[in-house]
C-alpha positions in Angstrom: -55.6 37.7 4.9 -55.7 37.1 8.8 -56.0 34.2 10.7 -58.9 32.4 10.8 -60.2 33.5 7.2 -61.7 31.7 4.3 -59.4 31.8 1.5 -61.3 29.5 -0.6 -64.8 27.4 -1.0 -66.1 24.4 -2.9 -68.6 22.1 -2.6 -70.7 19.2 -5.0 -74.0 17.4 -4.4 -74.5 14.1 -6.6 -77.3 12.0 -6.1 -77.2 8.0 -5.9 -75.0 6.7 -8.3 -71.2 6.2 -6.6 -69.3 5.7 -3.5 -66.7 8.7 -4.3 -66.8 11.9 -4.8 -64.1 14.1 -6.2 -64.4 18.7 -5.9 -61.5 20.7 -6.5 -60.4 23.7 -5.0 -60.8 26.6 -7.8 -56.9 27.4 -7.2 -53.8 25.7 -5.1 -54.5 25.7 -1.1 -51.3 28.2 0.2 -48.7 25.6 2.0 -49.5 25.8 6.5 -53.2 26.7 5.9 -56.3 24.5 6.7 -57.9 22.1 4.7 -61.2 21.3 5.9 -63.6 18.3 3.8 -67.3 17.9 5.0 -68.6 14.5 3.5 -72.1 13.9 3.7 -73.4 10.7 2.7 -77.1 8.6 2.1 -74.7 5.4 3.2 -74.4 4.3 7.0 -70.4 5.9 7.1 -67.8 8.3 5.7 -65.1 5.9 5.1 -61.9 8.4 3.5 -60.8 11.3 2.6 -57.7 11.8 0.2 -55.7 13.9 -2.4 -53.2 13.0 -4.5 -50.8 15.3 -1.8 -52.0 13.0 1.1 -55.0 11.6 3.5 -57.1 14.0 5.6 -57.5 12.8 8.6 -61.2 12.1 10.9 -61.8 15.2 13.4 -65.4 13.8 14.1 -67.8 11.4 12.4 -71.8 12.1 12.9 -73.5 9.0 12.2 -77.4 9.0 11.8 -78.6 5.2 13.4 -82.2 6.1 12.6 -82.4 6.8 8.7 -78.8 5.4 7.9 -76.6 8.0 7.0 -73.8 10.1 8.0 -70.9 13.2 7.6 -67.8 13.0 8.7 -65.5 16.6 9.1 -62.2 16.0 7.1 -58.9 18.2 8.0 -55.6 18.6 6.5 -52.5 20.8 6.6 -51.6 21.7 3.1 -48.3 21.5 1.7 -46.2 22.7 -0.7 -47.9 22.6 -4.2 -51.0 21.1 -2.6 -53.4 19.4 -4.8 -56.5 20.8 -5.2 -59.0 17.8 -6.1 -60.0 16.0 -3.0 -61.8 12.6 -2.8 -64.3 11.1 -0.1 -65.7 7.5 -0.2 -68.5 6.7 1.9 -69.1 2.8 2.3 -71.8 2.1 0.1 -73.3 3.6 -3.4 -75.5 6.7 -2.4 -76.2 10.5 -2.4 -72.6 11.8 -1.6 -71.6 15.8 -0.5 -69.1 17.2 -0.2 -68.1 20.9 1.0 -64.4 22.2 1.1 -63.0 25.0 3.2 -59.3 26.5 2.7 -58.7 28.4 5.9 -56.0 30.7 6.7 -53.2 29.8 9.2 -50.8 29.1 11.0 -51.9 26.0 12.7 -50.8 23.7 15.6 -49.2 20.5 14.1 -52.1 18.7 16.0 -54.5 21.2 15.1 -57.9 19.5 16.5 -59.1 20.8 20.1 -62.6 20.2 21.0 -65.6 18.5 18.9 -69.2 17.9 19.6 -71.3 15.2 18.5 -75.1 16.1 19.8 -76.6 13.0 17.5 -79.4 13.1 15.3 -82.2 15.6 15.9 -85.9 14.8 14.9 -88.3 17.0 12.5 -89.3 20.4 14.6 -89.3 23.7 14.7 -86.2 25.5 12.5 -83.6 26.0 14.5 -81.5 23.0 15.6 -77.9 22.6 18.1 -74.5 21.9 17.4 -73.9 20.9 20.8 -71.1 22.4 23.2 -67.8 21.6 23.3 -65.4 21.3 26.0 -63.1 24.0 27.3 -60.9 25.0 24.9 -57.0 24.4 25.6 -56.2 27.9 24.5 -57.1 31.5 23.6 -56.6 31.6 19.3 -58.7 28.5 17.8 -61.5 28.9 14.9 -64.3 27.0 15.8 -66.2 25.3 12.4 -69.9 24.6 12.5 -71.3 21.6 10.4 -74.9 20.4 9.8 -76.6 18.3 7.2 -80.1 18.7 7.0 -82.7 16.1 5.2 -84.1 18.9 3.2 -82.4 20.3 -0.1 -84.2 23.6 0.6 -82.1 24.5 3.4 -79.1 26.2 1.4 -77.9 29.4 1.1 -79.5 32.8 2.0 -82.2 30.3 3.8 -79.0 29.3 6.6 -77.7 31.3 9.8 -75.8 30.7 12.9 -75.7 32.3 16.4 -73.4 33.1 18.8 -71.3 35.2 16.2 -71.2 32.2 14.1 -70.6 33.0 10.3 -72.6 30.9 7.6 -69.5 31.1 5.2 -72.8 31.2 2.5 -71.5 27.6 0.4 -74.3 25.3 1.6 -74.7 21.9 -1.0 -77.7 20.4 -2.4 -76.7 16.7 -1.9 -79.4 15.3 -3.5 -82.9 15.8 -3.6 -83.9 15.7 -0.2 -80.5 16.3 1.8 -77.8 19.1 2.0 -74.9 20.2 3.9 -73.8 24.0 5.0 -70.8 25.0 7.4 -70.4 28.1 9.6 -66.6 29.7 11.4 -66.2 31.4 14.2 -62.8 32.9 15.1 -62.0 32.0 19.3 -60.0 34.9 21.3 -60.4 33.7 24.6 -60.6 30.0 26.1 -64.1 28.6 27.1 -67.1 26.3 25.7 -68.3 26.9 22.4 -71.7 26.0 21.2 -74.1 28.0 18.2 -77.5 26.7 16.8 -78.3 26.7 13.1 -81.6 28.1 12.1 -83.0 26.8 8.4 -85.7 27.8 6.1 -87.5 24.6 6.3 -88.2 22.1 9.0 -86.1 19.1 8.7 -84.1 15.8 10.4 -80.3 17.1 10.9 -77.1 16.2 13.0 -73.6 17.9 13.2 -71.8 19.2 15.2 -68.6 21.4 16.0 -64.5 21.5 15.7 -62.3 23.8 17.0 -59.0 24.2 15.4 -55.8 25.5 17.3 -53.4 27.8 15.7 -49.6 27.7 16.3 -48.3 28.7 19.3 -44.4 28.9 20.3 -43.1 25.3 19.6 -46.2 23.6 18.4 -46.1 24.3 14.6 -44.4 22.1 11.5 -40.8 21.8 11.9 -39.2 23.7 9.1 -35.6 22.4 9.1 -33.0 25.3 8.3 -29.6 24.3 6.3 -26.9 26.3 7.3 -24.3 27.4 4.7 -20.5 26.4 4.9 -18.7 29.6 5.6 -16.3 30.8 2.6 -13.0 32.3 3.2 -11.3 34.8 0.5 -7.6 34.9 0.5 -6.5 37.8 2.2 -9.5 37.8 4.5 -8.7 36.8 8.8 -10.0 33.8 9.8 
């Protein structure tokens, strides 16, 4: 595997009945690569994301003011013997999704670069933006599309991106009127970054993008080294 490839998917749709959901990777997440969590919720806000390894932290939250609900893009570093069930809890009871992405590194210890957040986009047409980012800081980043759409036909074959955009082809069926889908892109060269996402069916969406940095000299984890006391044999010059 190279940088910036998808080791692993998974991804739920429940409709109303909790404020968690809980998917599990199919096998343990390698230690240094990327966890990514897209939580999609009927509720106003995507509250937290966890495993039983650690908490993933915010990289952007999309929050639709107009029909009251929301997704929030998750990230984590794995570690060593990473857990593979993760948990988000949106703030109220409602249709949760959830969609997880295992991507291969290495990553900068402060891996987040640029996000869009182009808000909530009204019934028309099929093809809707993620926005445009920002200049990115440097040359090697993966850039990940997210949208939610407020129709559970859009999944699967029925999903693309442009601008070299992949549609990693896991969308979720959040409940029955609602699902989430994710697209990479893998970033040689600084610049702005924007793609649009074209469904099958007409519907109300929002998302956005993230750009992820990979390690560069000095900016991954520390890995602390222990050196060995040196061992002298009788006989042998110091």
């Amino acid at each position: 595997m190279a940088f910036g490839d998808i080791i692993q998917r998974a991804e739920l749709g429940e409709d109303i009945g909790s404020a968690t959901i809980t998917k599990a990777f199919a096998s343990t997440p390698v230690s240094g690569n990327l966890l990514v969590a897209i939580h999609m919720t009927g509720a106003t806000s995507s509250d937290s994301c966890s495993s039983s390894s650690g908490s993933y932290t915010s990289a952007v939250h999309w929050q639709n003011a107009t029909d009251l609900d929301a997704a929030r893009l998750w990230y984590r570093i794995a570690g060593a013997s990473e857990a593979t069930s993760v948990s988000a809890v949106a703030s109220a009871a409602d249709e949760q999704g959830l969609l997880l992405l295992e991507i291969e590194g290495p990553w900068n210890v402060a891996p987040v670069d640029q996000t869009t957040d182009p808000g909530r986009q009204a019934l028309g047409g099929l093809t809707y933006g993620c926005g445009t980012t920002g200049t990115t800081t440097q040359a090697n980043e993966v850039a990940v599309a997210a949208m939610y759409s407020r129709s559970s036909a859009n999944v699967d074959a029925a999903i693309s991106f442009d601008n070299a955009f992949v549609h990693d082809n896991a969308a979720c069926v959040v409940s029955t009127f609602k699902s989430i889908t994710a697209g990479t892109k893998l970033l040689s060269a600084t610049g702005t970054v924007t793609t649009t996402c074209t469904f099958g069916t007409a519907a109300v969406t929002q998302g956005g993008i993230v750009t992820f940095k990979k390690e560069t000299a000095g900016t991954g984890a520390v890995i602390t080294r222990i050196r060995r006391p040196a061992i002298f044999a009788p006989g042998i010059a110091r």
